[in-house]
C-alpha positions, 0 to 999 in steps of 0.5 A: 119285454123283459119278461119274455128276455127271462123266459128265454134266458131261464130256458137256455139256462134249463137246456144246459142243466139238462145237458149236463146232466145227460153228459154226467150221466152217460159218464156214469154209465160208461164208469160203472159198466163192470157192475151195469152190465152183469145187471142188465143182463139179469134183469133181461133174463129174469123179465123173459122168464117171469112168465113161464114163472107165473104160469108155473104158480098159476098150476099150484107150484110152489114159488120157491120150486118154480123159481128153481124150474125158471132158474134152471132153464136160465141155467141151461140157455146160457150153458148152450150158448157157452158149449157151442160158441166154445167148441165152434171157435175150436172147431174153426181153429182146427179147421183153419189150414183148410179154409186158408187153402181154399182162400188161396185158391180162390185168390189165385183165380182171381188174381189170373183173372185180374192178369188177363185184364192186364193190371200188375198184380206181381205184388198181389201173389202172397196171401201174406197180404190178407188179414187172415192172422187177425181173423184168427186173433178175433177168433182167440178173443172170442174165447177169452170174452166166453171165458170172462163170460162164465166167470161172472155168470154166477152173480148174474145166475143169483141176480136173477134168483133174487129178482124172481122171488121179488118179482111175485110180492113187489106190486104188494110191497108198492101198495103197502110203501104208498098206500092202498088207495094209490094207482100205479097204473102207467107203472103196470101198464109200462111193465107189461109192454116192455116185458111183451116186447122182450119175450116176443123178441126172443121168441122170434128170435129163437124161432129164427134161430131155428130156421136158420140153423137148419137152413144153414145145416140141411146144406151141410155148411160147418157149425150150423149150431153156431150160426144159429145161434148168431142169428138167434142174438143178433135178431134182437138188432133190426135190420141191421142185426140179420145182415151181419148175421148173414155175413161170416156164414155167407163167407165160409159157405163160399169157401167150403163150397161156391158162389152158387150154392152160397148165394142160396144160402144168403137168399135163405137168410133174406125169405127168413128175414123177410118173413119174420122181420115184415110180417110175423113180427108186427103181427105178434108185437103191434105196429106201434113196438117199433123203432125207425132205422136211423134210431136203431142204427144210432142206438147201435152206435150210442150204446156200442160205444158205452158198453162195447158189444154188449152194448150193442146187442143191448141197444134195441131192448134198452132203447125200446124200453125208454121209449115205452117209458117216455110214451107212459109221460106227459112231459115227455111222450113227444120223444117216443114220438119221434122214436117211433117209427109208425107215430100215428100207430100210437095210443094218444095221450093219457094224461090231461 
């Protein structure tokens, strides 16, 4: 009887060791996200381009030149991202007088509508009562976030340099620290399944950028590229990632144009979603590269509220890859478990 009172003590005793070492740990990395983020955002970058590197050198390029040919197109993607969220937010400041006239307008047939009920709405006149000031304060921020953005893009651009030229060499370099004999197959086949899962993500997810930024700009709705370009990062957050998307284009379509013409475009956003969320996704990825909504909808809220919206468009990624990690554990795997959102699409356990 005493034993099995020590059991239970000395576990109660590990559970708050573990929990206090998580709380520390997330203090942590709330701390250090000035030096986190700029890293995470490196590593990302340097797992989805490690491919076109390796097909680069499978064709005789020279490592140097072919980190140089990854680097630039590095280079590139984020250049457009920063030219078109930039000119877009000025774009949308110059066209801001005309958006608000036909907000007003819309307002005020509403509120004539509203009056034929017969509710007070004599208060209601001044569209002085909208939050349309701050919309615009959002839009000023967001160019100061662009602009923090490029000021650290240097150090992510040589983070990635570093992390390509060792990308090459480091399974040699494991082998020599540990020994010839030694197998580092879970490690390997963990890497492969996280950098799987991020380039067919972003693959998708640039293909829906695509679709949708043409969709978007076949009915002529201002800056197609930019929500494009939304859709693009925002599909990284299932479920919950298109639907905000859809939202703020949903918005100005029905202030440049109706309530028809916006609602086949928000029909536009569900088919696209629709098709690349429930079928060509699973198809590329496997069922088991999944996670249920309450674990997305919390790892959104977790990882927002750590690192602030890069957290939030981090959330899946980062959560995904714990998942894979855990599921390559013994002691562990009972979490990716219940992570997942198809558990029975599962490989079963590889350990003893």
């Amino acid at each position: 009887m005493n034993d099995q009172k020590w059991e239970y003590s000395d576990a109660g005793i590990r559970f708050l060791v573990a929990a206090a070492c998580l709380v520390v740990l997330i203090a942590g990395l709330r701390a250090a996200a000035e030096v986190m983020l700029p890293f995470l955002v490196s590593v990302f970058l340097a797992v989805i381009s490690v491919p076109l590197m390796g097909w680069l050198q499978r064709w005789r390029v020279p490592r140097p030149l072919a980190v140089l040919c990854t680097l630039l197109m590095a280079i590139g993607i984020i250049g457009v991202f920063g030219l078109v969220v930039g000119r877009s937010v000025d774009g949308f400041r110059a066209a801001a007088p005309r958006y608000q006239a036909s907000v007003q307008a819309l307002v005020d047939s509403a509120l004539v509508l509203i009056d034929d009920f017969g509710l007070p709405i004599q208060e209601w006149r001044s569209l002085d009562l909208l939050p349309i000031g701050g919309v615009f304060d959002i839009l000023g921020g967001t160019l100061g976030v662009v602009a923090s953005f490029a000021s650290t893009a240097f150090l992510v651009l040589l983070a990635v340099v570093f992390i390509l030229l060792e990308a090459v060499g480091f399974s040699g370099k494991l082998r020599e620290a540990f020994g010839k004999d030694t197998h580092f197959g879970q490690l390997h086949r963990m890497t492969q399944q996280v950098q799987k899962y991020l380039v067919i993500k972003s693959a998708v997810s640039g293909l829906t950028g695509l679709i949708v930024g043409l969709w978007v700009a076949a009915f002529g709705l201002d800056f197609a590229l930019l929500w494009g370009l939304v859709a693009f990062v925002l599909n990284f957050i299932p479920t919950f990632g298109s639907i905000i998307a859809a939202i703020p284009a949903v918005l100005l379509a029905i202030v440049q144009f109706d309530l028809a013409k916006a609602g086949v475009i928000a029909l536009g956003y569900i088919l696209i979603n629709i098709v690349f969320g429930n079928f060509l996704e699973p198809m590329l990825m496997g069922r088991r590269l999944g996670l249920s909504t309450l674990v997305v909808f919390v790892s959104l809220v977790f990882w927002g509220w750590v690192w602030g919206p890069i957290g939030m468009l981090l959330s899946v990624p980062l959560t995904m890859t714990i998942k894979i990690a855990l599921e390559n554990t013994k002691d562990f795997r009972w979490v990716a478990v219940m992570l997942d959102a198809n558990p029975s699409a599962l490989p079963p356990s590889r350990h003893g």
